[in-house]
CHARMM-style PDB file with segment names, atoms N, HN, CA, C and O in Angstrom:
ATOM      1  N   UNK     1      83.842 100.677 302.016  1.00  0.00      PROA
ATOM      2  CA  UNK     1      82.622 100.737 302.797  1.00  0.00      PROA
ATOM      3  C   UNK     1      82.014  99.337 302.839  1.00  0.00      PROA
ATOM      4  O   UNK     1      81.778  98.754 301.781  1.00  0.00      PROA
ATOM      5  N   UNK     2      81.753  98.776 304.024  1.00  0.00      PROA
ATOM      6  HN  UNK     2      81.945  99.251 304.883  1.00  0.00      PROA
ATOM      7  CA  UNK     2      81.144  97.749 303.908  1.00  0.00      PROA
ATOM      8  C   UNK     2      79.717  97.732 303.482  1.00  0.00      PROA
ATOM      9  O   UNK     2      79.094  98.774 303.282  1.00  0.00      PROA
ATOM     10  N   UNK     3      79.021  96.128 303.296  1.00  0.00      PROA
ATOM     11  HN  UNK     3      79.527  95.281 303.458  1.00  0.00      PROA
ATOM     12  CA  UNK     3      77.692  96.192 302.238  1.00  0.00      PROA
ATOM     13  C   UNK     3      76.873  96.173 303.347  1.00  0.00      PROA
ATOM     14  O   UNK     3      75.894  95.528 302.971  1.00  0.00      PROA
ATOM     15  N   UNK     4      76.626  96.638 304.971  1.00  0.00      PROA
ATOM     16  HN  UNK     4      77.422  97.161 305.276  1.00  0.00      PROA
ATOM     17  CA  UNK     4      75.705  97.068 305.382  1.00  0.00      PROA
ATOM     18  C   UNK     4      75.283  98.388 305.571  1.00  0.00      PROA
ATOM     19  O   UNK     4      74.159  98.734 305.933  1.00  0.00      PROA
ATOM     20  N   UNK     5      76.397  99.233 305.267  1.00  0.00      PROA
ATOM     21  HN  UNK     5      77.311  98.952 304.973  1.00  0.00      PROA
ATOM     22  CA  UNK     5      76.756 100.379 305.473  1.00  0.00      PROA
ATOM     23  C   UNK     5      76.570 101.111 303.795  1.00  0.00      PROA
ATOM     24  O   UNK     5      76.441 102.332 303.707  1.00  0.00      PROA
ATOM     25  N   UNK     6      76.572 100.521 302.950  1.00  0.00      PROA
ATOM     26  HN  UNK     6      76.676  99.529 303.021  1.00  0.00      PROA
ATOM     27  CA  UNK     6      76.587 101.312 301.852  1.00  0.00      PROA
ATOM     28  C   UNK     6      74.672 100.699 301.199  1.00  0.00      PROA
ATOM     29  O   UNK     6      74.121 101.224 300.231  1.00  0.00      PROA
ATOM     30  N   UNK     7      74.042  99.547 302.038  1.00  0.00      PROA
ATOM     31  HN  UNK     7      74.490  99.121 302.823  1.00  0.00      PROA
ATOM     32  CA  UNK     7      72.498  99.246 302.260  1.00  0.00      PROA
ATOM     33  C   UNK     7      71.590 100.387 302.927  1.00  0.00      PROA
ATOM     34  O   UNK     7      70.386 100.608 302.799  1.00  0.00      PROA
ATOM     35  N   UNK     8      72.523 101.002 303.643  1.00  0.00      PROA
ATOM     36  HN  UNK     8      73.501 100.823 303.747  1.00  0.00      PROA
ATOM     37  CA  UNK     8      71.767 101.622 305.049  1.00  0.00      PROA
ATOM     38  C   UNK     8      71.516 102.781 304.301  1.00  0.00      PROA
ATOM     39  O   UNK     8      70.398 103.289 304.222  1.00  0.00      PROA
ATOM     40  N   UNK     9      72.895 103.378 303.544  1.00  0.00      PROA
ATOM     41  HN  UNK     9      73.803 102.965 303.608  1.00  0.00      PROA
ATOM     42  CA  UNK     9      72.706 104.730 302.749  1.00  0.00      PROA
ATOM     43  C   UNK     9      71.612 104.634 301.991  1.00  0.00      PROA
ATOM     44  O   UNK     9      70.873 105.607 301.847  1.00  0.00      PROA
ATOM     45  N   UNK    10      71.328 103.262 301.316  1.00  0.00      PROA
ATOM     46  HN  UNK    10      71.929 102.471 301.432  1.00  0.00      PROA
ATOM     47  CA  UNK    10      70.720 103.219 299.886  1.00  0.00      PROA
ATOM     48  C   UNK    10      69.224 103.438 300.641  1.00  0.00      PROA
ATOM     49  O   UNK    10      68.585 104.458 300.383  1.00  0.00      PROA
ATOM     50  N   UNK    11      68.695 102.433 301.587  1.00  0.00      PROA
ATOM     51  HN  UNK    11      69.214 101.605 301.797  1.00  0.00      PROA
ATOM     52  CA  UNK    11      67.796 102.504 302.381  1.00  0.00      PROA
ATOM     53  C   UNK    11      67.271 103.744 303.129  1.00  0.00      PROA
ATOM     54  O   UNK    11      66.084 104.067 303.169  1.00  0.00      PROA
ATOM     55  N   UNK    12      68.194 104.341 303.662  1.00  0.00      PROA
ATOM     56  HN  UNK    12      69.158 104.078 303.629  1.00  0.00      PROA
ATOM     57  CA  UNK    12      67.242 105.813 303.917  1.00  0.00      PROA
ATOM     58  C   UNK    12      67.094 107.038 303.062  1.00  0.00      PROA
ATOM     59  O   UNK    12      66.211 107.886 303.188  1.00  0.00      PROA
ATOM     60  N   UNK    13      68.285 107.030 301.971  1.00  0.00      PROA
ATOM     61  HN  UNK    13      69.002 106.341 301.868  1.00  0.00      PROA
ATOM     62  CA  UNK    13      67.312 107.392 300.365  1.00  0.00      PROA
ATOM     63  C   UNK    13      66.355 106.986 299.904  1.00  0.00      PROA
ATOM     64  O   UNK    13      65.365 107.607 299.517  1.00  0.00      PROA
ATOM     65  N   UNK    14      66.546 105.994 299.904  1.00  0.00      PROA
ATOM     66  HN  UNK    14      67.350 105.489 300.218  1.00  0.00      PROA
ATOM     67  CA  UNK    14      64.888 105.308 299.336  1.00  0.00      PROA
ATOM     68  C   UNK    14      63.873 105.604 300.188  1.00  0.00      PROA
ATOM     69  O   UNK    14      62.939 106.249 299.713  1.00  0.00      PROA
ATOM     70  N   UNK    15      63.825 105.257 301.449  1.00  0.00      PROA
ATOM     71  HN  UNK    15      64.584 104.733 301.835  1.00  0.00      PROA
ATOM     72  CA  UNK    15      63.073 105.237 302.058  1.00  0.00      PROA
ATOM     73  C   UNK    15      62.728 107.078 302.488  1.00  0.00      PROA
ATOM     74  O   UNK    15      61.528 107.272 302.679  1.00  0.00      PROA
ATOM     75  N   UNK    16      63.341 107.945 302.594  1.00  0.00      PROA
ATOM     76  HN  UNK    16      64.316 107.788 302.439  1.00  0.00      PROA
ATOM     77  CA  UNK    16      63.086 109.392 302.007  1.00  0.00      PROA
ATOM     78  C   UNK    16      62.163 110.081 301.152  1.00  0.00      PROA
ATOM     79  O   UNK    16      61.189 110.813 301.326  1.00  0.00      PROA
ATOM     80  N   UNK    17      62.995 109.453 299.844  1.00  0.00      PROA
ATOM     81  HN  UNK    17      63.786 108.858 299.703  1.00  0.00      PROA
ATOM     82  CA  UNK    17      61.923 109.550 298.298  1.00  0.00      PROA
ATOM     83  C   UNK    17      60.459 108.803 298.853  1.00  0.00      PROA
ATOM     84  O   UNK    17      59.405 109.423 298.717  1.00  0.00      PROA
ATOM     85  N   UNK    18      60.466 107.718 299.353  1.00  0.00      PROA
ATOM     86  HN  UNK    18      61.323 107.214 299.464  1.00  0.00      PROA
ATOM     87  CA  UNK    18      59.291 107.114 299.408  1.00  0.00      PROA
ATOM     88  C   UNK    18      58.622 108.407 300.418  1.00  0.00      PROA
ATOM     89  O   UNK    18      57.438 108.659 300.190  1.00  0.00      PROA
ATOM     90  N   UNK    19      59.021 108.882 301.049  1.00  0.00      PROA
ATOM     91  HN  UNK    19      59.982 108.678 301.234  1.00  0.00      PROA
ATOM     92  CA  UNK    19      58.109 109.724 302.432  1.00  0.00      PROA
ATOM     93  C   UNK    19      58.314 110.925 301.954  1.00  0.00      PROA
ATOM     94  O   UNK    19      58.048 111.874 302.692  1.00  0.00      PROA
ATOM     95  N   UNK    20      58.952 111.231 300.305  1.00  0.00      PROA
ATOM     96  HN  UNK    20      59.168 110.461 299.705  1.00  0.00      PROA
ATOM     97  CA  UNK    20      59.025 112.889 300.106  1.00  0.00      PROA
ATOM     98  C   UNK    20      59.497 114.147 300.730  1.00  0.00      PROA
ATOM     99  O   UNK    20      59.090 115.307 300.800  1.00  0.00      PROA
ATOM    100  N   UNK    21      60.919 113.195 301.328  1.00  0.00      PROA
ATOM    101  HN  UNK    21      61.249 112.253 301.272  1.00  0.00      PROA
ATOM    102  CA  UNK    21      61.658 114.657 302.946  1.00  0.00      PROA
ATOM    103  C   UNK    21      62.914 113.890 301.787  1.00  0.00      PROA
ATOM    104  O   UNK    21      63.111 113.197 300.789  1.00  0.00      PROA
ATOM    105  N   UNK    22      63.455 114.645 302.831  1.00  0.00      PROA
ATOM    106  HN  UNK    22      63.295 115.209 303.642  1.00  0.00      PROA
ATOM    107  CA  UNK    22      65.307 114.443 302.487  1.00  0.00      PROA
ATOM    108  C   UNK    22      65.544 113.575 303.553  1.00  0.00      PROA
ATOM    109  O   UNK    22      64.820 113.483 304.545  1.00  0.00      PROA
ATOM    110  N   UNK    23      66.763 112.813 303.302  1.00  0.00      PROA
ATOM    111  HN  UNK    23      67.352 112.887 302.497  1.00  0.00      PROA
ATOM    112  CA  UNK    23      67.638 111.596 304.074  1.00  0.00      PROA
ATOM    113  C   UNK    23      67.880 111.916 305.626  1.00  0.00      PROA
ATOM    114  O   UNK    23      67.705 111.264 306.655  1.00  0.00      PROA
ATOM    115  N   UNK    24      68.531 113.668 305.247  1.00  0.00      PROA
ATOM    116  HN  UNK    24      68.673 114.198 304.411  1.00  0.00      PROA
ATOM    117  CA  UNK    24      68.545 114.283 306.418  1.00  0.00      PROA
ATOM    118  C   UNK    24      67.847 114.070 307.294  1.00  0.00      PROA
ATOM    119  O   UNK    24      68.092 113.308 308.230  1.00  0.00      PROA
ATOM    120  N   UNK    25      66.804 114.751 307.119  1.00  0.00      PROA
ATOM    121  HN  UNK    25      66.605 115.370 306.359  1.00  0.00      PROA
ATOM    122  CA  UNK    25      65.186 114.318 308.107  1.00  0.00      PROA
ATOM    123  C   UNK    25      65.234 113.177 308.621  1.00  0.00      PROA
ATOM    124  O   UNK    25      65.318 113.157 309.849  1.00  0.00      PROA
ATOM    125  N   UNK    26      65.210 112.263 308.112  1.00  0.00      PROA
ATOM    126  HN  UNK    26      65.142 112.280 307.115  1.00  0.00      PROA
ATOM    127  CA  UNK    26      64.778 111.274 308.421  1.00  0.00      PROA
ATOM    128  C   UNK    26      66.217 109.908 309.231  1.00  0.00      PROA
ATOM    129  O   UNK    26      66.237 108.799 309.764  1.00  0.00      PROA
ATOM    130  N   UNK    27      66.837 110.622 308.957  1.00  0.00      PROA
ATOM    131  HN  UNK    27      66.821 111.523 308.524  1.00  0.00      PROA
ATOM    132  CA  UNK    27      68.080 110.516 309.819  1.00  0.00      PROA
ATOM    133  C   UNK    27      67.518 111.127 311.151  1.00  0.00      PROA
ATOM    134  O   UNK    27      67.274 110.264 311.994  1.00  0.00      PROA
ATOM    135  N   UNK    28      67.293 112.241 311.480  1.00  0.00      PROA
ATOM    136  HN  UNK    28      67.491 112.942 310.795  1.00  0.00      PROA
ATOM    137  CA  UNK    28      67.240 113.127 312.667  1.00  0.00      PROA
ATOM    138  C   UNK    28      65.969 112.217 313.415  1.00  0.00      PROA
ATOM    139  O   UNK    28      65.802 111.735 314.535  1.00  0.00      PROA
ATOM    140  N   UNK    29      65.412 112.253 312.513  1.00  0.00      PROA
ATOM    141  HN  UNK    29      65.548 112.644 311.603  1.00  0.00      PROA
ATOM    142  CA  UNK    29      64.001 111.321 312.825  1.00  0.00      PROA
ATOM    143  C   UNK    29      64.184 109.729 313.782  1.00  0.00      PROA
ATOM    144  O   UNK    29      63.875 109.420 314.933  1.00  0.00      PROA
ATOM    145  N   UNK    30      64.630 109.218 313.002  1.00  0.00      PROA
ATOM    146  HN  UNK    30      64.881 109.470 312.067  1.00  0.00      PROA
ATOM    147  CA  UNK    30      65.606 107.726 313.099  1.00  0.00      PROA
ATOM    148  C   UNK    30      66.007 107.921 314.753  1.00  0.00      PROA
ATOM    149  O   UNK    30      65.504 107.357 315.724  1.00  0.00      PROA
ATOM    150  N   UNK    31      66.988 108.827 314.705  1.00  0.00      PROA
ATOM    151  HN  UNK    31      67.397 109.285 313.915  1.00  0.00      PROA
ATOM    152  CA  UNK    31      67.818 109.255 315.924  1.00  0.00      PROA
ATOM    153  C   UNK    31      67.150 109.619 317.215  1.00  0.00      PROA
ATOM    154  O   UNK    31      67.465 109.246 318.345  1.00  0.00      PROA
ATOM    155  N   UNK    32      66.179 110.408 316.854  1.00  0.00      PROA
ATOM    156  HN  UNK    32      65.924 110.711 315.937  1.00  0.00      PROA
ATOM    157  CA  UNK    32      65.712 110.925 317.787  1.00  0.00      PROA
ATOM    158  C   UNK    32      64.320 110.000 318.663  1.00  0.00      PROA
ATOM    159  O   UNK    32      63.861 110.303 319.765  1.00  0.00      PROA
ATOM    160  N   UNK    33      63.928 108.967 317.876  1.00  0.00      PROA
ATOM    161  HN  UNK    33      64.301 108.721 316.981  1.00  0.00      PROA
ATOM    162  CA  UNK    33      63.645 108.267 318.354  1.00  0.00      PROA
ATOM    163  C   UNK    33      64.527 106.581 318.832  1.00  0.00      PROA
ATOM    164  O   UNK    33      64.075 105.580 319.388  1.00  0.00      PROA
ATOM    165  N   UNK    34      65.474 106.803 318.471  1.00  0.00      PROA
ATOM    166  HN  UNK    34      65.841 107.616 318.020  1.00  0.00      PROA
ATOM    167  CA  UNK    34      66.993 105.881 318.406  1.00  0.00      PROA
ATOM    168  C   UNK    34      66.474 104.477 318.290  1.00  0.00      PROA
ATOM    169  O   UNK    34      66.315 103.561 319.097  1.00  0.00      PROA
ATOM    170  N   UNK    35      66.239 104.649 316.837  1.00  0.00      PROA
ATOM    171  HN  UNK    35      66.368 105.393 316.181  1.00  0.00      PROA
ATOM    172  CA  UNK    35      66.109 103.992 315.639  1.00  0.00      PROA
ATOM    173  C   UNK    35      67.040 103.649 314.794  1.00  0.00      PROA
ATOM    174  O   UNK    35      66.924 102.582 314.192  1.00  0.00      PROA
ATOM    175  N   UNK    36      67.818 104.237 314.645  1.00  0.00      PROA
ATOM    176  HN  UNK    36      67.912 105.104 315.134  1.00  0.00      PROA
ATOM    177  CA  UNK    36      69.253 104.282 313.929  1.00  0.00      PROA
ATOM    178  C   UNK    36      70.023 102.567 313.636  1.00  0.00      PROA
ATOM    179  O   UNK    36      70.138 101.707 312.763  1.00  0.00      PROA
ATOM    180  N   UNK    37      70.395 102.868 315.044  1.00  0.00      PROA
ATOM    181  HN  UNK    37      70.302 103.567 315.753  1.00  0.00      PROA
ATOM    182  CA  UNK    37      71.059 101.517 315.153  1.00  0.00      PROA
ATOM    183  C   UNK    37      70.430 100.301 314.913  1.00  0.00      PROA
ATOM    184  O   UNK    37      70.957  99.447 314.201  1.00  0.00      PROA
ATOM    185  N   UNK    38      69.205 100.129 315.517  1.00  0.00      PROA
ATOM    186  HN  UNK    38      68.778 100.823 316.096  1.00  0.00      PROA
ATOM    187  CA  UNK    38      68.181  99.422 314.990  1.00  0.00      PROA
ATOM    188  C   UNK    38      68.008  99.124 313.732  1.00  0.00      PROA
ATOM    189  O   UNK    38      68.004  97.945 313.380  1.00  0.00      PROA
ATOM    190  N   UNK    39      67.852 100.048 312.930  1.00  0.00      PROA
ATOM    191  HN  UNK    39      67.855 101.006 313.216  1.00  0.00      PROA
ATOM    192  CA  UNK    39      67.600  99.839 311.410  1.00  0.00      PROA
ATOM    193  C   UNK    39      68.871  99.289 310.555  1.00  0.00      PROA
ATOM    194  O   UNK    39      68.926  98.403 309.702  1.00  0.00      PROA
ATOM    195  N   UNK    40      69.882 100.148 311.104  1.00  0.00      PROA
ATOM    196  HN  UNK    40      69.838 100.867 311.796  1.00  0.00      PROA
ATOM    197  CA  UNK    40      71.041  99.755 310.556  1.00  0.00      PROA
ATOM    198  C   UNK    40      71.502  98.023 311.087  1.00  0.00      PROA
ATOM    199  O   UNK    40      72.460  97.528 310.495  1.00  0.00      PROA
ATOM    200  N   UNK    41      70.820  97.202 312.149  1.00  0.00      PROA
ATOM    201  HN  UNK    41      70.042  97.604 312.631  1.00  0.00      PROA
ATOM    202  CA  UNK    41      71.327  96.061 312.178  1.00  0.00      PROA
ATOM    203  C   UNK    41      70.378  95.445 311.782  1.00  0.00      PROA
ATOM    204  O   UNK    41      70.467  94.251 312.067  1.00  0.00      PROA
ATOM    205  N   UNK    42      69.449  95.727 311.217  1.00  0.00      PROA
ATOM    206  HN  UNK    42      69.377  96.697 310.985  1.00  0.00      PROA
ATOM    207  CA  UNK    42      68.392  94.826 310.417  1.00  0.00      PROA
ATOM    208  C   UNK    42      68.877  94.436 308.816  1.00  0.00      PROA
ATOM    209  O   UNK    42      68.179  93.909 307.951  1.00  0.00      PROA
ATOM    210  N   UNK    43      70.219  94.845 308.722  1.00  0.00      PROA
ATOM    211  HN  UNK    43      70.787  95.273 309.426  1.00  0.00      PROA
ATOM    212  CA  UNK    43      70.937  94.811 307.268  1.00  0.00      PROA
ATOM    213  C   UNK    43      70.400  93.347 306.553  1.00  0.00      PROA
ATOM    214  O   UNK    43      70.188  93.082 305.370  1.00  0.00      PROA
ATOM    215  N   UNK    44      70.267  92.477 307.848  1.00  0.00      PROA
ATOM    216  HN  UNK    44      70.439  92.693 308.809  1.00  0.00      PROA
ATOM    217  CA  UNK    44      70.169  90.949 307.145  1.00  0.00      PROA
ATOM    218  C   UNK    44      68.914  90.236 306.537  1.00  0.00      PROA
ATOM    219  O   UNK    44      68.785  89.254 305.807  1.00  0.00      PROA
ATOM    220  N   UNK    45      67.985  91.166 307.158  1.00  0.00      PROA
ATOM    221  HN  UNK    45      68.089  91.964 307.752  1.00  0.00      PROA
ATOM    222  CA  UNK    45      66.785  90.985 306.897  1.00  0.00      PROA
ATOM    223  C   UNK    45      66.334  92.051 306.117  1.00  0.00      PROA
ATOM    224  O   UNK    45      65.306  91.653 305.568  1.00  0.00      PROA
ATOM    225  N   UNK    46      66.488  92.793 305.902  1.00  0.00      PROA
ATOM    226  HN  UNK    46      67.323  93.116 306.347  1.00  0.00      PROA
ATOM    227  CA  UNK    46      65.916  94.059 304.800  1.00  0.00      PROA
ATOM    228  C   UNK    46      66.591  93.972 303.602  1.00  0.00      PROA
ATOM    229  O   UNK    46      65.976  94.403 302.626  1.00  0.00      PROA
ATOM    230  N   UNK    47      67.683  93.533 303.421  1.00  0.00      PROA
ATOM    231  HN  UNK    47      68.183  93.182 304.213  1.00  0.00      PROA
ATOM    232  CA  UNK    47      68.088  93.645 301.973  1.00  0.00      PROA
ATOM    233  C   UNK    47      68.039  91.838 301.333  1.00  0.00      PROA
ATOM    234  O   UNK    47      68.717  91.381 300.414  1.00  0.00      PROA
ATOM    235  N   UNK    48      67.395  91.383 301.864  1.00  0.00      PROA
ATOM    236  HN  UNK    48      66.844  91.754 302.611  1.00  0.00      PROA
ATOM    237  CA  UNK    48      66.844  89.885 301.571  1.00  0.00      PROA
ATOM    238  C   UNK    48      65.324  90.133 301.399  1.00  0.00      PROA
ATOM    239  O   UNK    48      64.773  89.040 301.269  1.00  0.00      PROA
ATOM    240  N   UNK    49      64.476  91.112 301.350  1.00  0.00      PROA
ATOM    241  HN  UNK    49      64.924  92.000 301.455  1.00  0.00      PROA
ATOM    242  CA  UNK    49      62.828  91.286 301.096  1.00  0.00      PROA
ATOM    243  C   UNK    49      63.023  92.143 300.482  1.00  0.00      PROA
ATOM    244  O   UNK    49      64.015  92.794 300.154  1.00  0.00      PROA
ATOM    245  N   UNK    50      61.723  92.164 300.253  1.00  0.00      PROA
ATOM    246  HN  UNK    50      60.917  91.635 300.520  1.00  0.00      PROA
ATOM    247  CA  UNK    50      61.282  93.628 299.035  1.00  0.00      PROA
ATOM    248  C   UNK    50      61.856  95.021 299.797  1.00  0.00      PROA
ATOM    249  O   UNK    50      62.197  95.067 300.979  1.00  0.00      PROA
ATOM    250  N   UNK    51      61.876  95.935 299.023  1.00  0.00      PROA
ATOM    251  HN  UNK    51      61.599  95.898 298.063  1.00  0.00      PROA
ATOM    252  CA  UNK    51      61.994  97.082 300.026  1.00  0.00      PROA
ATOM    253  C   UNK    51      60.882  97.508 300.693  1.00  0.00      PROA
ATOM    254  O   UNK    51      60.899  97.759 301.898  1.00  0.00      PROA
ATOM    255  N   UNK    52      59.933  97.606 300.011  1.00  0.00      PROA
ATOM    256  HN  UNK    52      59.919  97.402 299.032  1.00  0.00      PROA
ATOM    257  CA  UNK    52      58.480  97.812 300.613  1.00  0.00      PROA
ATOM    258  C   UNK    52      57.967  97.196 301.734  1.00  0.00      PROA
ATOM    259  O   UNK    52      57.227  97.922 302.397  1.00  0.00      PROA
ATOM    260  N   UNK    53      58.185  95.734 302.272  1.00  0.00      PROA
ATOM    261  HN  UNK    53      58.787  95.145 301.733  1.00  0.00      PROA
ATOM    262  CA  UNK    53      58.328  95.466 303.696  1.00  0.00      PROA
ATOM    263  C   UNK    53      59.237  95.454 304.314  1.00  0.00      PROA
ATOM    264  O   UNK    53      59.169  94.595 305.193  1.00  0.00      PROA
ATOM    265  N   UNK    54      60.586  96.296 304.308  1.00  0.00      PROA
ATOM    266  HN  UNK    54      60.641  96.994 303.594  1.00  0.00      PROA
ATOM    267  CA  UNK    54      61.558  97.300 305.505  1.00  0.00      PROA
ATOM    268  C   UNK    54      60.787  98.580 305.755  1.00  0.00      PROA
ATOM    269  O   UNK    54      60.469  98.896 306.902  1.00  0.00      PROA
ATOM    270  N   UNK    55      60.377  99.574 304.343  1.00  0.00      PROA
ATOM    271  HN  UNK    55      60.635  99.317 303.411  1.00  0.00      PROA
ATOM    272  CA  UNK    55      59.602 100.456 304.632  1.00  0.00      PROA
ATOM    273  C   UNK    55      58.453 100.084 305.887  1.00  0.00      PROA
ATOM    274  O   UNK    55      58.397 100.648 306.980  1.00  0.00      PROA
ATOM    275  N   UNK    56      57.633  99.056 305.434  1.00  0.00      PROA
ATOM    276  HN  UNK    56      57.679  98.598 304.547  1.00  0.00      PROA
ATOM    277  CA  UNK    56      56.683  99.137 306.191  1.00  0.00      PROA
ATOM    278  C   UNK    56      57.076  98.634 307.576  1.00  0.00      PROA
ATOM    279  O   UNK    56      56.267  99.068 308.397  1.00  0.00      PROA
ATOM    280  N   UNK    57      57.982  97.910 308.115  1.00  0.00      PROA
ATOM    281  HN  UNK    57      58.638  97.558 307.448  1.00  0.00      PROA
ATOM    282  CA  UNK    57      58.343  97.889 309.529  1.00  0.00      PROA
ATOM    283  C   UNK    57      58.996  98.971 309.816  1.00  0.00      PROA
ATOM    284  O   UNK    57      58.990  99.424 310.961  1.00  0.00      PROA
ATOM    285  N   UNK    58      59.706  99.585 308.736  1.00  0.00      PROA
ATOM    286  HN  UNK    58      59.711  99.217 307.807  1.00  0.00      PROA
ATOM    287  CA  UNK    58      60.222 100.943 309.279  1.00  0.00      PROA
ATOM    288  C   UNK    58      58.834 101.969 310.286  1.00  0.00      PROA
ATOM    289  O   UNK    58      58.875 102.438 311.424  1.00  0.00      PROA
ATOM    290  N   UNK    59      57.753 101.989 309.244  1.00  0.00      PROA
ATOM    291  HN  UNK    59      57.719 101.609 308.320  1.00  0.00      PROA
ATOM    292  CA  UNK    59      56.805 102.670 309.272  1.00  0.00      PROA
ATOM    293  C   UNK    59      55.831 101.996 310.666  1.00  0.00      PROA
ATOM    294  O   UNK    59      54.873 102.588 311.163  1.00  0.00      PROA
ATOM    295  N   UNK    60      56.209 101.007 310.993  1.00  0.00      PROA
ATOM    296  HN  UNK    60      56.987 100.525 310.589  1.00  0.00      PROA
ATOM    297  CA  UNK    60      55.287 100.037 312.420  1.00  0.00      PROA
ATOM    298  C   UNK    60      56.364 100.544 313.738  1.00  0.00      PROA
ATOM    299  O   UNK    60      56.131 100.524 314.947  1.00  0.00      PROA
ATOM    300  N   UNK    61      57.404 100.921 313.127  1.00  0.00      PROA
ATOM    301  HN  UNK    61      57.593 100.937 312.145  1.00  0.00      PROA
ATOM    302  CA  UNK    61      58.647 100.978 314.498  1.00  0.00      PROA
ATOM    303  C   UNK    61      58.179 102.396 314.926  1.00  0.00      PROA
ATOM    304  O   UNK    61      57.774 102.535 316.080  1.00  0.00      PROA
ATOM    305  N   UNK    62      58.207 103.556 314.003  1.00  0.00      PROA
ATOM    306  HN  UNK    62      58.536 103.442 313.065  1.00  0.00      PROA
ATOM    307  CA  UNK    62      58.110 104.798 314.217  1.00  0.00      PROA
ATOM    308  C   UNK    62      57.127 104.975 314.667  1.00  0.00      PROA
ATOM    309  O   UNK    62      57.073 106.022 315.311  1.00  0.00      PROA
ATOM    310  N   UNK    63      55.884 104.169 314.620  1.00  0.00      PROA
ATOM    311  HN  UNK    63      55.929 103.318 314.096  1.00  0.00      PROA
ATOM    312  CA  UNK    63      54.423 104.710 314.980  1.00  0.00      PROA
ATOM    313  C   UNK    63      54.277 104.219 316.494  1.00  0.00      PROA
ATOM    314  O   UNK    63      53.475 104.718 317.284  1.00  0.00      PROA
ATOM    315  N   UNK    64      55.466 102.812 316.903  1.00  0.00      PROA
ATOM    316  HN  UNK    64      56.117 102.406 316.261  1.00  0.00      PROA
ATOM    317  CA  UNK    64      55.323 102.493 317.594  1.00  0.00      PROA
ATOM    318  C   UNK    64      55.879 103.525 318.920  1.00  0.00      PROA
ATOM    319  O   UNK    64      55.434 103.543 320.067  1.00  0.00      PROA
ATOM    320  N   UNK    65      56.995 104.356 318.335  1.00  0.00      PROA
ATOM    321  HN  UNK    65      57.356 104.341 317.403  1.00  0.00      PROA
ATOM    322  CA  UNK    65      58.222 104.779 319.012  1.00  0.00      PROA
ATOM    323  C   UNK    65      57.476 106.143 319.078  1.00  0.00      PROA
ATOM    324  O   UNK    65      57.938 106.833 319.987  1.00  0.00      PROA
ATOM    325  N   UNK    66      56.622 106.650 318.503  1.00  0.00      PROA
ATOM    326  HN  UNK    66      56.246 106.089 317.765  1.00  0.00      PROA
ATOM    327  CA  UNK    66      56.087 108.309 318.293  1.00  0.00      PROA
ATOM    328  C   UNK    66      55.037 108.326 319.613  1.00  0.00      PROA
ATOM    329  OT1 UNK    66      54.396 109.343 319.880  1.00  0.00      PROA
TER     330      UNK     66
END
């Protein structure tokens, strides 16, 4: 598995636990506002910062996209 792909897993677990749903969810979530891909090519910049500011652009994209 490559290391953006085994980031992305770690990242929407985490980022799950942080929002108290399952991965699932928030997969469907991701998708359905097609977010997905998006998040997943931000590999270069999210796992170089805290996690807490990916969360929080996670959290600026979705509000933007809702």
């Amino acid at each position: 598995m490559s290391k953006p792909s085994e980031f992305f897993i770690y990242l929407i677990e985490r980022y799950a636990a942080y929002k108290n749903t399952s991965a699932d969810k928030i997969l469907v979530l991701w998708d359905k506002l097609n977010l997905t891909d998006f998040i997943y090519d931000m590999y270069e910049i999210y796992h170089s910062e805290r996690l807490q500011n990916a969360f929080d652009d996670i959290d600026s994209l979705i509000a933007e996209r809702s």
